[in-house]
TORGUGU-612387 format. One record per residue (C-alpha): x, y, z. Coordinates in steps of 0.5 Angstrom, whole numbers, always signed. Layout:
<sites>
SITE | x | y | z
SITE | X | Y | Z
...
</sites>
This chain:
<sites>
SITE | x | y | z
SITE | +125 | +233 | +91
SITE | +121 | +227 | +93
SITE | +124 | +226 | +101
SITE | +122 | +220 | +105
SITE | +124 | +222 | +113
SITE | +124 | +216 | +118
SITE | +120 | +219 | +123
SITE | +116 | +226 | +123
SITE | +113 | +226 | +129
SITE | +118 | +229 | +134
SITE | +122 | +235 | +135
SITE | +127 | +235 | +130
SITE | +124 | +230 | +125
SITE | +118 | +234 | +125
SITE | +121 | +240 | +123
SITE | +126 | +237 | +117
SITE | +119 | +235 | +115
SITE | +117 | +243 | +115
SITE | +122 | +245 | +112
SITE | +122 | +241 | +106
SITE | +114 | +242 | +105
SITE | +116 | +250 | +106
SITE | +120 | +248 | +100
SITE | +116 | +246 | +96
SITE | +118 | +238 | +96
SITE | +113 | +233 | +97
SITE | +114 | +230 | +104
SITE | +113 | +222 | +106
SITE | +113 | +221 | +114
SITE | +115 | +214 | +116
SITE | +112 | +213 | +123
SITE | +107 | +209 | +127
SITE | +104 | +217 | +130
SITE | +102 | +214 | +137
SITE | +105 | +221 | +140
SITE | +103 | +226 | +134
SITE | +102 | +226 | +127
SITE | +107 | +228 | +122
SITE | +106 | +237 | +118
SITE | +100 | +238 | +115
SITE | +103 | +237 | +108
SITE | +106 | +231 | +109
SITE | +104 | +224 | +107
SITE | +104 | +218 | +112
SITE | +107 | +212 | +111
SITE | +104 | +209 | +117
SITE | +109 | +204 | +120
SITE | +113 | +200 | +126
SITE | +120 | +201 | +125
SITE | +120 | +194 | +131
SITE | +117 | +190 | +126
SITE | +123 | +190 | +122
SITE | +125 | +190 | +115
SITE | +118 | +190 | +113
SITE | +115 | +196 | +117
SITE | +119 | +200 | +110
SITE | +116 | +195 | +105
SITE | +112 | +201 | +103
SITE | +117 | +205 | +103
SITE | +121 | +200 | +99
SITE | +115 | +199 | +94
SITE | +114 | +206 | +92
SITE | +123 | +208 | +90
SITE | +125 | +214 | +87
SITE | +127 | +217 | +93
SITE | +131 | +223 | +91
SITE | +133 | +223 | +99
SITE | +133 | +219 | +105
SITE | +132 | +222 | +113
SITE | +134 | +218 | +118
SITE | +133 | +220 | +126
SITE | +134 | +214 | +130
SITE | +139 | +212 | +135
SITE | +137 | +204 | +134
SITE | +144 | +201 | +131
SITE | +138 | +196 | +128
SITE | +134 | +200 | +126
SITE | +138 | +204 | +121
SITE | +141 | +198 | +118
SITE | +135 | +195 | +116
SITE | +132 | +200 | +113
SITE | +139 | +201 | +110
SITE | +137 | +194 | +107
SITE | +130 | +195 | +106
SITE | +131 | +202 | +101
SITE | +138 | +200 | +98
SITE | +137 | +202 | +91
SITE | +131 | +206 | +92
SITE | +134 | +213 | +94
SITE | +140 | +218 | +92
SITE | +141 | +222 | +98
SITE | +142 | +219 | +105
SITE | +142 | +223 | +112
SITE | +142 | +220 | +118
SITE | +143 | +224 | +124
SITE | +148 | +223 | +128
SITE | +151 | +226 | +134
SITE | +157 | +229 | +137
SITE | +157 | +225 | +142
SITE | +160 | +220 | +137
SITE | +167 | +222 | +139
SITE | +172 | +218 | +143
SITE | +175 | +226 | +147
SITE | +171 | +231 | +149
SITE | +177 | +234 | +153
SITE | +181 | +239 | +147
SITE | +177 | +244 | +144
SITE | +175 | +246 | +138
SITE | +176 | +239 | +136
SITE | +174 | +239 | +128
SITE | +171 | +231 | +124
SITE | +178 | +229 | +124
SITE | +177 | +227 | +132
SITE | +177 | +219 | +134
SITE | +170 | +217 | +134
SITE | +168 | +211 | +139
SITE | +167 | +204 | +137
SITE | +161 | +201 | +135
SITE | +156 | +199 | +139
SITE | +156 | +191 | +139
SITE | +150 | +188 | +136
SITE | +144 | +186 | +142
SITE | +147 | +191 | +147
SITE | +142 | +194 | +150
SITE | +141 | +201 | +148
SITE | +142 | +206 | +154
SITE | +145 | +214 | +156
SITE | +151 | +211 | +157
SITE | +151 | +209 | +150
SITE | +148 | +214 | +147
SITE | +154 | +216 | +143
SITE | +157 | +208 | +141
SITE | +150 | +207 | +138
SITE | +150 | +213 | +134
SITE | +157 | +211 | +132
SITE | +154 | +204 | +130
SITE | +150 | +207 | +126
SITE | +155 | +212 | +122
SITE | +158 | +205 | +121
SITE | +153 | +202 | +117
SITE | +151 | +208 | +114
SITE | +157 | +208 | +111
SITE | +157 | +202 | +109
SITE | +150 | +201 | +105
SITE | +150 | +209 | +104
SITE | +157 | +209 | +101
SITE | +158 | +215 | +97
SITE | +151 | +217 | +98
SITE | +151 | +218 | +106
SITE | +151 | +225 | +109
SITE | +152 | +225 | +117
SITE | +150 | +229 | +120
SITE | +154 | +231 | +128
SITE | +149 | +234 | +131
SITE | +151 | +240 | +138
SITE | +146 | +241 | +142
SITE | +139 | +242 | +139
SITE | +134 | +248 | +142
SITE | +129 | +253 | +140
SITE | +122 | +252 | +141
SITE | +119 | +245 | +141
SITE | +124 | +242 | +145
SITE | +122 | +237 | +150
SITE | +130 | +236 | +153
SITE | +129 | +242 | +157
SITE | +136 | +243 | +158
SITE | +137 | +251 | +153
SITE | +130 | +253 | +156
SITE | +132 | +251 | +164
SITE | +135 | +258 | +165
SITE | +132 | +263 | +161
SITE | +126 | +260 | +164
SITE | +128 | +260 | +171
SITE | +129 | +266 | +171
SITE | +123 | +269 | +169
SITE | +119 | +264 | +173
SITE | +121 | +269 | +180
SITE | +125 | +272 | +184
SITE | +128 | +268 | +189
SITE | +135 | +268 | +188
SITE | +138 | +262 | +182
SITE | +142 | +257 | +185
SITE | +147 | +256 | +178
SITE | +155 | +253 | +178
SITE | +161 | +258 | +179
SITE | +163 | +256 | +171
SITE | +164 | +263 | +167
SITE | +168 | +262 | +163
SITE | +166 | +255 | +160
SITE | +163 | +255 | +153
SITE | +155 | +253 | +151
SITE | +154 | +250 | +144
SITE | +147 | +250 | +141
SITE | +143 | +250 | +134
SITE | +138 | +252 | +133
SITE | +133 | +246 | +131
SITE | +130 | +250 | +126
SITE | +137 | +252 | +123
SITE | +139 | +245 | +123
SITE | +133 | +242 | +119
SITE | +133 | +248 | +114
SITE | +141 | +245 | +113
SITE | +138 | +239 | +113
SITE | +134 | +240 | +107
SITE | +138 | +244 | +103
SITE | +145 | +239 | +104
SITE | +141 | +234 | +100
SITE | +138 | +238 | +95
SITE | +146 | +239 | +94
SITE | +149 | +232 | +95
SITE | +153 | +234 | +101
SITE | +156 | +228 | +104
SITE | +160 | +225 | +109
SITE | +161 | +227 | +116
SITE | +159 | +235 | +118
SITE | +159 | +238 | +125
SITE | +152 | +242 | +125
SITE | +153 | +246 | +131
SITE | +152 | +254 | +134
SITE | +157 | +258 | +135
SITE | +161 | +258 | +142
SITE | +158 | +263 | +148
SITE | +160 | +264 | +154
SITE | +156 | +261 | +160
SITE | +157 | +268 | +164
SITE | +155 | +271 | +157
SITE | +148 | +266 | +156
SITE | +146 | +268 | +164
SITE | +147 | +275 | +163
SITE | +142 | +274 | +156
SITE | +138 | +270 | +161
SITE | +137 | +275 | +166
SITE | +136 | +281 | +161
SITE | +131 | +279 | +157
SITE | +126 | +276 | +163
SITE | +128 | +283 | +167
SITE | +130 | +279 | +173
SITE | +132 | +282 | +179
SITE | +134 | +275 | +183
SITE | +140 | +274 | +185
SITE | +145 | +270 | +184
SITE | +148 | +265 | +187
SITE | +155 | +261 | +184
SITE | +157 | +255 | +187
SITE | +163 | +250 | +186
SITE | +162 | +245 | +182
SITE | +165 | +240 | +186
SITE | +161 | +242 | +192
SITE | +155 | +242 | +188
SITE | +157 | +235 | +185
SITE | +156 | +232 | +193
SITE | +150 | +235 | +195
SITE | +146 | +230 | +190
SITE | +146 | +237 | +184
SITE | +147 | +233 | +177
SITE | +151 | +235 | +171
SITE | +148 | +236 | +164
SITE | +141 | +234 | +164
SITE | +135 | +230 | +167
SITE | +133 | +231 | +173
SITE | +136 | +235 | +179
SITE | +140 | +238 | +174
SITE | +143 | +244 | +173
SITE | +143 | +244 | +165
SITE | +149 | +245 | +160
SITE | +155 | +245 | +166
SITE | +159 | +239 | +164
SITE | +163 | +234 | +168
SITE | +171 | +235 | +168
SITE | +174 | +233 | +162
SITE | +168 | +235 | +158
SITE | +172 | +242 | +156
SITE | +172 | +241 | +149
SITE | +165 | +237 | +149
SITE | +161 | +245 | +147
SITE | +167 | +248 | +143
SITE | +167 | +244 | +137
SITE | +168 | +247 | +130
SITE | +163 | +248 | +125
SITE | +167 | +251 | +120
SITE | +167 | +245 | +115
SITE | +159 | +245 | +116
SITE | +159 | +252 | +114
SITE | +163 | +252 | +109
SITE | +158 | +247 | +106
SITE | +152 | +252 | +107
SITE | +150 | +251 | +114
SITE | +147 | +258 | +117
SITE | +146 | +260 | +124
SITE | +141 | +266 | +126
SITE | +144 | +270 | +132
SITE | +144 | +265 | +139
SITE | +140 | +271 | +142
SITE | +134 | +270 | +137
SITE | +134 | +263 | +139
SITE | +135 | +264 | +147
SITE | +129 | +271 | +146
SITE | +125 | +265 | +141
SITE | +127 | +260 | +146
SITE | +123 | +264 | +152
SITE | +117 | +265 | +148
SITE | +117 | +258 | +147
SITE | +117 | +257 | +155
SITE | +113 | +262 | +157
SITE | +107 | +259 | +152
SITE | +108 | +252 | +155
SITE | +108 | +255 | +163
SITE | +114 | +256 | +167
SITE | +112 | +252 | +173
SITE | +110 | +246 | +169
SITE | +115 | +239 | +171
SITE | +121 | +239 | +168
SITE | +125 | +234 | +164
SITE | +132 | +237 | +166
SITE | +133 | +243 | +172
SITE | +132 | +243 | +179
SITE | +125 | +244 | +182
SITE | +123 | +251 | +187
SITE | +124 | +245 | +193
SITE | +130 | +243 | +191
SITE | +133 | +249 | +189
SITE | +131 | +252 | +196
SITE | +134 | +246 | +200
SITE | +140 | +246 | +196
SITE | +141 | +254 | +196
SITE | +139 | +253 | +204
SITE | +145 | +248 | +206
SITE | +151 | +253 | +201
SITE | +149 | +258 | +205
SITE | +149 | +254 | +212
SITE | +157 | +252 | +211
SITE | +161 | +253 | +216
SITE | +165 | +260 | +215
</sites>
């Protein structure tokens, strides 16, 4: 196959594109490369998706696209090169998101659950619409796309290369040291990650397939008590543990999610279903899923070469771990 993906230089898009050399199919990155160059294998297309319809002319020029991947969360960006490479391919990914849907309250939710409206066109692209660009995008794409477009509802992504920070957090917190690890009192609430490396293996093999329409490519469901313990045994920690409530560490500045400050994967209230979404359609149409604990063990490996102590993008720092460990347990009894 002769697959052009929209990117190639970055965590996921780089991997697609590993994959699909691995199998034997003839590469093309789309990008413009200022932060890394695409896999060894593949051909550039050197290119600037701001500059418009004509950063795909290349693209558009050289047609027999057997599949298009596309990445990006720019509303505009996505239709453009939907326009610029109508006619020219057979099979469109675009990789959406979970975040996509309207309520993350009911678990198990399957690809039938309301979605958010679309962006509005001009809006500027922020967090906080994340979900309604995607959104936007899963509009245009099956608009233009039609009968050819595969969504692709992504979870959480993680494994090595991951530059979000928020899977390797924990693993990585507690093989740093052992003092003790400020973590939510949530045992029982679910995490949910794929594996970046299964997610781009199924991408490349729904467009050797044709698989269409909209999929949720998501892990399977692991308790929060269960992901910290496999945590703990893998680096051999002895620290101890701290569980504070999460309305108590809400107050004291500590952020949900991701991002600085943060304690990763702990979801806000009315996020239930946010990490219990069903993956049964995508399985169905071939996705496969290695054991989470290679990930996690993976995962760790991954942290370990990178350096434990390095800046984060998500998580809390050893000072503001210690500050805010210090006033939990200064409380008035």
């Amino acid at each position: 196959m002769r697959i052009l993906v929209l990117g190639g230089t970055a965590f996921l898009s780089t991997e697609i594109a590993r994959r699909a050399l691995a199998a034997g199919h003839d590469v093309t990155c789309l990008a413009r490369g200022t932060a890394s160059k695409p896999p060894d294998g593949a051909t550039w297309l050197r290119a600037d998706r701001s500059q418009g319809k004509s950063a795909y002319a290349g693209a558009a020029a050289g047609g027999g696209w057997d599949a298009v991947v596309d990445v990006t969360r720019d509303p505009g960006q996505a239709r453009e090169a939907l326009e610029a490479l109508a006619g020219a391919y057979r099979h469109w990914t675009f990789i959406s998101s979970c975040s996509v849907y309207a309520d993350h309250s009911v678990a198990g939710a399957a690809e039938d659950a309301r979605v958010l409206p679309p962006l509005v066109p001009g809006t500027e692209l922020t967090m906080d619409n994340y979900g309604d660009a995607k959104s936007a995008i899963e509009h245009w794409t099956r608009e233009l796309a039609g009968d050819s477009a595969h969504l692709c509802r992504a979870g959480l992504i993680g494994g090595p290369g991951d530059g979000s920070d928020r899977y390797g957090y924990w693993p990585a917190r507690f093989a740093r040291d052992d003092d003790p690890v400020l973590v939510p009192d949530i045992p029982a609430d679910a995490t949910q990650i794929i594996d970046v490396r299964d997610l781009a293996a199924w991408v490349v093999a729904a467009a050797e397939t044709h698989v269409t329409g909209a999929l949720n490519a998501v892990g399977e469901i692991v308790p929060f008590a269960a992901y910290l313990d496999a945590c703990r045994r893998l680096t051999g920690a002895q620290a101890a543990v701290v569980a504070a409530p999460g309305d108590w560490l809400a107050r004291h500045g500590v952020n949900y999610w991701a991002g600085p400050d943060s304690l990763p994967l702990w979801l806000p209230p009315g996020h239930e279903g946010f990490a219990t979404r069903s993956n049964s359609a995508a399985r169905a149409a071939g996705l496969q899923l290695r054991p989470w604990m290679d990930t996690l063990g993976d995962t760790l490996a991954d942290e370990r070469r990178r350096g434990l102590t390095r800046e984060r993008k998500a998580g809390l720092g050893p000072e503001t771990e210690r500050t805010v460990l210090a006033a939990y347990r200064d409380q008035p009894a």
